[in-house]
C-alpha positions in Angstrom: 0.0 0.0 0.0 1.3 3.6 -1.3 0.5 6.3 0.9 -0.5 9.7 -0.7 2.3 11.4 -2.0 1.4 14.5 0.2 1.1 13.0 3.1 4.4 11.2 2.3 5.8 14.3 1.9 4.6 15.7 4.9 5.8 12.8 6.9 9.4 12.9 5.4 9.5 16.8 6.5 8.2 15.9 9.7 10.5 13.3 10.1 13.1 15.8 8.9 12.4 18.5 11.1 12.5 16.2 14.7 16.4 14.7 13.5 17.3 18.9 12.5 15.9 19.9 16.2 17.4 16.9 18.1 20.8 18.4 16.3 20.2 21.5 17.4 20.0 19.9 20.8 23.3 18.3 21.2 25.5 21.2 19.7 23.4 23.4 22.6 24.6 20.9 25.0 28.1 20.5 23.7 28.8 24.7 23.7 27.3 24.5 27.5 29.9 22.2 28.1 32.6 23.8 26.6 32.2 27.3 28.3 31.6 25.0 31.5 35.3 23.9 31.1 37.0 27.0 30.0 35.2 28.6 33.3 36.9 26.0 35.1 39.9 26.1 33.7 40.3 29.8 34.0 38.7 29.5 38.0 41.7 27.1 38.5 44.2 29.8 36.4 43.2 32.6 38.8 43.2 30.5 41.8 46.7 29.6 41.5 48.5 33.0 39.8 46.6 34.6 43.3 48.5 31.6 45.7 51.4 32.3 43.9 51.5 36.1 44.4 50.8 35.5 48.3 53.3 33.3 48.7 55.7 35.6 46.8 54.4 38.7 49.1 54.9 36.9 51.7 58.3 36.0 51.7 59.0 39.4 50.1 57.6 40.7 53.4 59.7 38.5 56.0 62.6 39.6 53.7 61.9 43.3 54.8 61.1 42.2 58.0 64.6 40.6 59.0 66.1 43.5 56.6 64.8 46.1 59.1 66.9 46.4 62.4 64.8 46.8 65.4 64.9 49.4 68.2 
């Protein structure tokens, strides 16, 4: 049995339209992803450059400290 040829039609673009839109989906998904993991990775970046820069103001300030006679 042949169906219609508009309603084959029709169902071939329906058909057509669901695959396009589940597409659409999992590129949505994968660039949510991706600026999850660049966030993170720059989070983590920032996080150690700023232990870093303590630690070296730190010891730059015991330096001074032992530098400076005291009275």
């Amino acid at each position: 049995m042949t169906p219609h040829p508009y309603i084959y039609e029709k169902m071939v673009a329906s058909h057509h339209a669901q695959i396009q839109h589940e597409m659409q989906q999992t590129r949505r998904l994968a660039q949510v992803s991706q600026r999850r993991t660049l966030v993170r990775f720059t989070v983590r970046r920032l996080g150690r450059l700023l232990i870093v820069l303590g630690s070296h103001m730190q010891r730059t300030d015991q330096r001074n400290e032992a530098s400076i006679p005291s009275s």
